[in-house]
C-alpha positions as CSV (number, residue, x, y, z in Angstrom):
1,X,-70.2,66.6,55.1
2,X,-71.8,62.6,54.9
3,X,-71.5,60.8,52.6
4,X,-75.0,60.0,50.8
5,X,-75.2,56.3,51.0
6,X,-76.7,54.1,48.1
7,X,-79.1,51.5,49.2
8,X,-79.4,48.3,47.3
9,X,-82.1,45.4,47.6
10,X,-80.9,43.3,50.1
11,X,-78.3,45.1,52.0
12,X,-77.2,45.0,55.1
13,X,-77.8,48.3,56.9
14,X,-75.6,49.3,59.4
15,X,-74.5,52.4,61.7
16,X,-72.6,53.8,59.2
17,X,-74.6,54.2,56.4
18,X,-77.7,55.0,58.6
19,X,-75.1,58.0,59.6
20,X,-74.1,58.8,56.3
21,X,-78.3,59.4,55.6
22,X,-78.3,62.1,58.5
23,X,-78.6,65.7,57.4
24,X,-75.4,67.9,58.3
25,X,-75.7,71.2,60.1
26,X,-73.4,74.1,59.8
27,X,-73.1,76.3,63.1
28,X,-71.7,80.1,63.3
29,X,-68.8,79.2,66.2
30,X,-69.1,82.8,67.4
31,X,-71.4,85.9,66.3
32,X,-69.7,87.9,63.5
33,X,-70.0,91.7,63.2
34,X,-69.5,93.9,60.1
35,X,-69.4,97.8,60.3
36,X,-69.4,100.8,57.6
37,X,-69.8,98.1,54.7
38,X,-72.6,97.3,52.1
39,X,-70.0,95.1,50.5
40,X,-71.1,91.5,50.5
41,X,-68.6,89.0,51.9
42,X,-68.7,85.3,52.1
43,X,-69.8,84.6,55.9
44,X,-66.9,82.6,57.5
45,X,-68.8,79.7,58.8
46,X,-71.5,78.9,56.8
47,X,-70.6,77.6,53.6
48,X,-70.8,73.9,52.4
49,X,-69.2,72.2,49.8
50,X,-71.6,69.8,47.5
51,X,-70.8,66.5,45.5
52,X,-71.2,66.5,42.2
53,X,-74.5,65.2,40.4
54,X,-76.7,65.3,43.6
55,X,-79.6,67.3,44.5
56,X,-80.0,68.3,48.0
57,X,-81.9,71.1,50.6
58,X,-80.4,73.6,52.5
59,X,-81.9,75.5,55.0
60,X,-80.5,78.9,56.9
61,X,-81.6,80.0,60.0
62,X,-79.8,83.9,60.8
63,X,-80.1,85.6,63.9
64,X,-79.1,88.9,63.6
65,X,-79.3,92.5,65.0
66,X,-78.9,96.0,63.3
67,X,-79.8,99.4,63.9
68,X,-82.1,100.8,61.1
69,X,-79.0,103.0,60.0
70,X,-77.1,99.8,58.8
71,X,-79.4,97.3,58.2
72,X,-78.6,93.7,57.2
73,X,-79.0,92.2,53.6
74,X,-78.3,88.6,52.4
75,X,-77.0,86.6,49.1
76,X,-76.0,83.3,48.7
77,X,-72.6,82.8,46.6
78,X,-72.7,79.6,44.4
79,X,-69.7,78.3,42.5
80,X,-70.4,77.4,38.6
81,X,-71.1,73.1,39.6
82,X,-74.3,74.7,41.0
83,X,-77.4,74.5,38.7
84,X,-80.5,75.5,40.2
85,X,-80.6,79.4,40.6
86,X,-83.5,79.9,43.2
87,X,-84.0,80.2,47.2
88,X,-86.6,81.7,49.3
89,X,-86.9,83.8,52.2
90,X,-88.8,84.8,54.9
91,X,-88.0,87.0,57.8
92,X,-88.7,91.1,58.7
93,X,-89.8,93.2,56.1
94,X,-87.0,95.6,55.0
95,X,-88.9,98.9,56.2
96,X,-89.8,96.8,59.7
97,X,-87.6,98.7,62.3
98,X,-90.6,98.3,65.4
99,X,-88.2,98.2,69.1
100,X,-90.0,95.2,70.3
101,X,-90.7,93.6,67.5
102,X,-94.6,92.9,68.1
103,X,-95.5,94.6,65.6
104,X,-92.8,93.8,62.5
105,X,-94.3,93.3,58.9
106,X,-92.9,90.4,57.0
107,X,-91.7,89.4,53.8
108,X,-92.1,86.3,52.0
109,X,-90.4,85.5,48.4
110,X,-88.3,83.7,46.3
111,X,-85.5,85.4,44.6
112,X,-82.2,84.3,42.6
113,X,-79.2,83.4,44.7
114,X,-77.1,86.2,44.0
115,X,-80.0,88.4,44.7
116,X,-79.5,91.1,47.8
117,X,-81.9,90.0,49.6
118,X,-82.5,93.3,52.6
119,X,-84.4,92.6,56.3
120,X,-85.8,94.8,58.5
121,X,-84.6,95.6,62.0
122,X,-85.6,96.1,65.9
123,X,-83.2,99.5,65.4
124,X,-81.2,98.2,68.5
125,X,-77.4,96.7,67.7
126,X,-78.1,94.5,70.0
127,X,-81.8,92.5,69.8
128,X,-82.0,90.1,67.7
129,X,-84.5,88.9,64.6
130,X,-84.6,85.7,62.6
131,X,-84.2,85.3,59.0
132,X,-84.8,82.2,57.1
133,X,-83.9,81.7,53.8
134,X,-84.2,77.5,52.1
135,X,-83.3,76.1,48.9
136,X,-83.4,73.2,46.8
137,X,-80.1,73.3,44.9
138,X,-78.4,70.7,42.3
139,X,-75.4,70.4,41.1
140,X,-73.5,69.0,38.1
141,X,-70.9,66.8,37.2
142,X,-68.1,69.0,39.1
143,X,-70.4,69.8,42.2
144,X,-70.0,72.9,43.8
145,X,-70.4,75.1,47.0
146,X,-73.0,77.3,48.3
147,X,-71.8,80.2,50.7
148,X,-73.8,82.7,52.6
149,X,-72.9,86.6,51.8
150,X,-74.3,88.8,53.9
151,X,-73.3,92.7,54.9
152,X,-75.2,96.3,55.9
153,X,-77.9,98.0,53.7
154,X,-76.3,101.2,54.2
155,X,-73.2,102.0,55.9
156,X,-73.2,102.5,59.3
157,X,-70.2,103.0,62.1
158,X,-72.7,100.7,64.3
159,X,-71.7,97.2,64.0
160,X,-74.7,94.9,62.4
161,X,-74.0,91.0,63.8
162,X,-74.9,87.5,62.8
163,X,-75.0,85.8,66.1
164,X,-73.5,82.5,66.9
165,X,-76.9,81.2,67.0
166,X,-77.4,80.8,63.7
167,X,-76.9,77.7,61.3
168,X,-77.4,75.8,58.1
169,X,-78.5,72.4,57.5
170,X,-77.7,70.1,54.2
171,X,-79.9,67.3,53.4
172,X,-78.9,65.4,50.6
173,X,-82.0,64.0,48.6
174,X,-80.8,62.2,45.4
């Protein structure tokens, strides 16, 4: 991740701190699927490691399919250098299960990181929805990381995937 850079009176700016300033984004390389699990598991691509005593916003953006029978729930896993507790989401409505989706009730909340956090779905394993859930996280002396979770609602044999499509972008802020 960049480096935040610290500006003084005076100083010369140049390409690389003006590059350290840019936010970093996190990309899923492939789409991942998960079967006959309600297990949450860290997701293998989007997780970021903090510095310590900084404050900074994340933002995920998850594509995802599921069949109603399996379903697709979120959590965030933060180490202990993590100190605020807090991220809100917004995407289908956990009941929402409509084949097109033009006609999908939403949700909208803020819940605690560790919270299981479950979406609705088009019932089709293979069209997608969007889910996106944002934060404004600190950390303390040690820093820390913050990892997306994510699994099925219920078990299913039908494979629920996070496409390659989604990503995460780090801004640090102070």
């Amino acid at each position: 991740m960049a480096t935040y850079p610290t500006w003084t009176a005076g100083q010369r700016i140049t390409a690389a701190l003006l590059l350290a300033a840019q936010p970093a984004t996190y990309y899923k390389a492939a789409t991942t699927s998960r079967s006959s699990t309600t297990t949450l598991a860290d997701d293998p691509d989007l997780t970021v490691t903090l510095d310590a005593s900084a404050t900074y916003t994340i933002e995920m953006v998850l594509s995802y399919a599921a069949v109603t029978a399996g379903g697709f729930k979120t959590a965030w896993n933060a180490s202990a250098g993590v100190t605020s507790v807090n991220r809100s989401v917004q995407g289908p409505g956990s009941a929402a299960a409509d084949a097109s989706a033009d006609n999908i009730s939403m949700r909208s909340g803020v819940h605690n990181y560790t919270t299981a956090i479950s979406y609705g779905t088009r019932n089709n394993g293979g069209n997608q929805l969007v889910a996106v859930e944002r934060a404004l996280v600190a950390t303390d002396t040690t820093g820390g990381t913050v990892t997306l979770q994510w699994a099925q609602t219920a078990s299913s044999a039908t494979a629920t995937l996070l496409s390659g499509s989604s990503y995460m972008t780090v801004t640090r802020i102070a």
